[in-house]
VOPADO-745934 format. One record per residue (C-alpha): z, x, y; residue in three letters; residue number from 1. Coordinates in Angstrom, 2 decimals. Example, Ala and Ser with C-alpha at 12.3 -4.5 7.8 and 13.67 -1.06 7.14 Angstrom:
# VOPADO-745934
<<7.80,12.30,-4.50>,ALA,1>
<<7.14,13.67,-1.06>,SER,2>
//
This chain:
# VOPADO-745934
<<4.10,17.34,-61.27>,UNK,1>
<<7.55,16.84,-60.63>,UNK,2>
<<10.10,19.53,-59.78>,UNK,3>
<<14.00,20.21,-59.16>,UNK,4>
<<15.61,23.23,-57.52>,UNK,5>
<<18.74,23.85,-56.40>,UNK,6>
<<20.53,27.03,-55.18>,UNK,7>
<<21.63,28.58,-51.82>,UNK,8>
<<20.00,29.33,-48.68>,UNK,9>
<<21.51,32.06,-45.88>,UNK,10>
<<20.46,32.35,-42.36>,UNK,11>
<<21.29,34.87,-39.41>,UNK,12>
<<21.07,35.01,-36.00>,UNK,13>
<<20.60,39.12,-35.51>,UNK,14>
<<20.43,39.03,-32.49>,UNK,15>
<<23.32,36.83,-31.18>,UNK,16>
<<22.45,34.75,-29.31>,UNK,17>
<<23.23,31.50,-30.49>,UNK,18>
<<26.25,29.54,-31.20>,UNK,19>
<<26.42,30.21,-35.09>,UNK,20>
<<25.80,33.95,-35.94>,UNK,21>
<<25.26,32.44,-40.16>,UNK,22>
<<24.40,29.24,-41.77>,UNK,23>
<<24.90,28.98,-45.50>,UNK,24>
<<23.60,25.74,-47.13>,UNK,25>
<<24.08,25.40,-51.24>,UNK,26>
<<21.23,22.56,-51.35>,UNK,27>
<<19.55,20.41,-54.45>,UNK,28>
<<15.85,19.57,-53.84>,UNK,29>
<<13.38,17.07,-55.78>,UNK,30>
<<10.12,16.92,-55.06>,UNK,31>
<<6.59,15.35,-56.24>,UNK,32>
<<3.38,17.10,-56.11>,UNK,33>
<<-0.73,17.17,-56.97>,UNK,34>
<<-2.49,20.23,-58.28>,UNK,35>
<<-5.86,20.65,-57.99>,UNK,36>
<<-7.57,23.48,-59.83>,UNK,37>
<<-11.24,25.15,-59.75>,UNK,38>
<<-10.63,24.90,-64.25>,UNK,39>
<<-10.66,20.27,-63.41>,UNK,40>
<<-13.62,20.54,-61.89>,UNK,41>
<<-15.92,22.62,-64.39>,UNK,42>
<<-15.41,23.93,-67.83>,UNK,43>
<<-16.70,27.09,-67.00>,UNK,44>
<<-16.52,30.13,-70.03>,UNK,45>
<<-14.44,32.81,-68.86>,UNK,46>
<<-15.95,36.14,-69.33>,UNK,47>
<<-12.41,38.03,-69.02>,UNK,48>
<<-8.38,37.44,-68.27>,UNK,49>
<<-9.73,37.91,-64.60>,UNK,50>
<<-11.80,35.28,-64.57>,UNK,51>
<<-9.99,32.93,-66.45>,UNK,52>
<<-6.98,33.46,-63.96>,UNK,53>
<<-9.42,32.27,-61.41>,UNK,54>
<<-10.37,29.34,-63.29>,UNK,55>
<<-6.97,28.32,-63.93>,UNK,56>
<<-6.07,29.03,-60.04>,UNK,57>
<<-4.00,25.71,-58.43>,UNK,58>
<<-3.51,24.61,-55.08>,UNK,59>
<<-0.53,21.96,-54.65>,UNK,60>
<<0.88,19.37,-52.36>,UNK,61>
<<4.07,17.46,-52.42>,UNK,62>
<<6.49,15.22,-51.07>,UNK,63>
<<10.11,15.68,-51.59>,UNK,64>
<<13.58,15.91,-50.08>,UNK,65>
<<16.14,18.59,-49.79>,UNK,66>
<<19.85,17.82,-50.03>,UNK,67>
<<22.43,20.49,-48.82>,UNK,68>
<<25.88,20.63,-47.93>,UNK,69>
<<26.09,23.33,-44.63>,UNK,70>
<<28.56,25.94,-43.90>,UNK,71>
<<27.96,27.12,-40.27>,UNK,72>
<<30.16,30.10,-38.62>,UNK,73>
<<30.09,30.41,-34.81>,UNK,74>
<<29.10,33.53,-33.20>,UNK,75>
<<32.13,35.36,-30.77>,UNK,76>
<<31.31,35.27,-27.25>,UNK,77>
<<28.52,32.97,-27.28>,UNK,78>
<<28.76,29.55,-25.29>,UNK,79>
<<28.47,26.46,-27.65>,UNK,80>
<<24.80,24.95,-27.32>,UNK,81>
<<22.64,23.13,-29.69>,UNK,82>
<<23.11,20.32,-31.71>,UNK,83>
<<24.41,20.19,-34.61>,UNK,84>
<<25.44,17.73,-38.12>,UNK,85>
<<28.65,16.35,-38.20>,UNK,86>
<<31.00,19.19,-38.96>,UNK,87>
<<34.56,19.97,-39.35>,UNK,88>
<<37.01,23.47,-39.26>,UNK,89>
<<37.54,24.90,-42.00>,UNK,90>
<<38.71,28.22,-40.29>,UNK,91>
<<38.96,30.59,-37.27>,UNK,92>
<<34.78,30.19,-37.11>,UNK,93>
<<33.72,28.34,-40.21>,UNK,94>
<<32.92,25.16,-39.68>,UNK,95>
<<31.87,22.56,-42.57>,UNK,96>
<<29.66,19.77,-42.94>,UNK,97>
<<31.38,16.39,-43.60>,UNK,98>
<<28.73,14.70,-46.11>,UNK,99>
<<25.56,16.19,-48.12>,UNK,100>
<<22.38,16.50,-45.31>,UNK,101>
<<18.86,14.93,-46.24>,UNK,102>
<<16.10,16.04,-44.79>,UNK,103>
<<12.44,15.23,-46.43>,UNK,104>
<<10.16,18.19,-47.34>,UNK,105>
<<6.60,18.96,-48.06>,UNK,106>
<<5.82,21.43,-50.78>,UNK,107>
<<2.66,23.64,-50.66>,UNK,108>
<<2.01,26.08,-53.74>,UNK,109>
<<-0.51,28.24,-54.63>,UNK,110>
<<-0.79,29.39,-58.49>,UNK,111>
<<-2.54,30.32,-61.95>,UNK,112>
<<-1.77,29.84,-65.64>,UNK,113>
<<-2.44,33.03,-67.36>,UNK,114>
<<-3.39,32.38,-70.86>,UNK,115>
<<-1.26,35.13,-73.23>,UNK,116>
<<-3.55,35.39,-76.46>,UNK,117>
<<-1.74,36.45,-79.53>,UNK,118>
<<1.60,35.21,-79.30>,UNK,119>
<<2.56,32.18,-81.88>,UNK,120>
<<-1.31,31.30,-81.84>,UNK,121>
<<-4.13,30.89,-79.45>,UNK,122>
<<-3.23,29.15,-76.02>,UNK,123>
<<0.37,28.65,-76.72>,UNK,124>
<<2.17,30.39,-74.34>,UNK,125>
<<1.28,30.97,-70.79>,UNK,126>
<<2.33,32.84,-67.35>,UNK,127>
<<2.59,30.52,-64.90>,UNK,128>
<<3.06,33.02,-61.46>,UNK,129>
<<3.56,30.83,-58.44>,UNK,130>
<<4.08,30.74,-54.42>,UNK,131>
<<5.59,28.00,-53.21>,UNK,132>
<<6.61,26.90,-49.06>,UNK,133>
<<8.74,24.24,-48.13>,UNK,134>
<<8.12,22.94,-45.01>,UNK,135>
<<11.39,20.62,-43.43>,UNK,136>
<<9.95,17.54,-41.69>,UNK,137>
<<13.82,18.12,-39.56>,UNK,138>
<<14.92,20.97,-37.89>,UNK,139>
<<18.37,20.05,-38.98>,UNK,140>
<<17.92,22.11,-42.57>,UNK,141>
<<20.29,24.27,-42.00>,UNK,142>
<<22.78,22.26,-39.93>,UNK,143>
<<21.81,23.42,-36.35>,UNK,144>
<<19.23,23.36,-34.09>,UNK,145>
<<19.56,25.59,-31.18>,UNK,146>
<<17.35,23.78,-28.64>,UNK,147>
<<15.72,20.81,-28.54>,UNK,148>
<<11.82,22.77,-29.26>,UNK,149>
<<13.33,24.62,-32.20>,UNK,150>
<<10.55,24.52,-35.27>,UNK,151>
<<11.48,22.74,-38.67>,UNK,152>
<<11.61,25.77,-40.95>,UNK,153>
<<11.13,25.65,-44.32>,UNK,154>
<<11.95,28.45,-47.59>,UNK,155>
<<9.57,30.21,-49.62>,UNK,156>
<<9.98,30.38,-53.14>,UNK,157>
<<8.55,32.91,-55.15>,UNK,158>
<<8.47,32.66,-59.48>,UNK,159>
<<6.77,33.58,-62.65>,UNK,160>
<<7.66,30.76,-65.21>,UNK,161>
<<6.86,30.88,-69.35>,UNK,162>
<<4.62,27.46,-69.95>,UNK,163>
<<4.74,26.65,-73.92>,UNK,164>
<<2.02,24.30,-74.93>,UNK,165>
<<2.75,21.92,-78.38>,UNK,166>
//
């Protein structure tokens, strides 16, 4: 299967205590991944929607990468530490990355196509609900790491999709 997303990420240090009190990333991903489903295995006959669900059930795995163009904004009284991209002012505390960051992903959903009987024929349409995590291979995601041990990160993304079958 192969996906695109694109939108905006926000982060917040609460607790300032770092250099940058936000990070605000408008990013594009692509990414690549398997399913594998109970329903590839065996044909079973589903006795309800319940089971059915459970036959249609997917894990996934991916590879893909994440392109985003970073918008840090330094905290007040807070000593500059870290590392960061290449940035550049753009104001009293915004600062502004000067090209579009790649870092690669890996994609990890979990899933089920829910069969809905009765509109525009048998098995047309279906409810796809989904879980997906992103995990960042870099810890430069959002544009800063705060010290040198900081974890990757990643983004969940949560959605119920329409699937129409021809």
């Amino acid at each position: 299967m192969a996906e695109g997303q694109y939108g905006s990420m926000t982060g917040v240090d609460g607790t300032n205590t770092f250099t940058y009190s936000q990070s605000a990333n408008t990013f594009e991903a692509a990414s690549v991944s398997l399913r594998f489903s109970l329903g590839l295995l065996t044909n079973f006959p589903s006795k309800n929607g319940f089971t059915d669900a459970i036959k249609r059930g997917y894990l996934s795995l991916g590879y893909g990468d994440l392109f985003s163009d970073v918008v840090l904004t330094k905290a007040s009284n807070v000593a500059l530490r870290g590392t960061t991209v290449t940035l550049y002012q753009t104001g009293a505390t915004t600062y502004k990355s000067t090209k579009i960051y790649s870092t690669s992903m890996i994609p990890m959903s979990i899933g089920t196509y829910i069969a809905l009987p009765g509109v525009w024929g048998d098995d047309k349409i279906e409810l796809n609900p989904n879980i997906q995590y992103s995990l960042f291979r870099e810890a430069f995601a959002d544009g800063y790491q705060p010290t040198p041990n900081s974890t990757n990160g990643g983004y969940v993304l949560i959605s119920v999709s329409l699937r129409y079958k021809f």
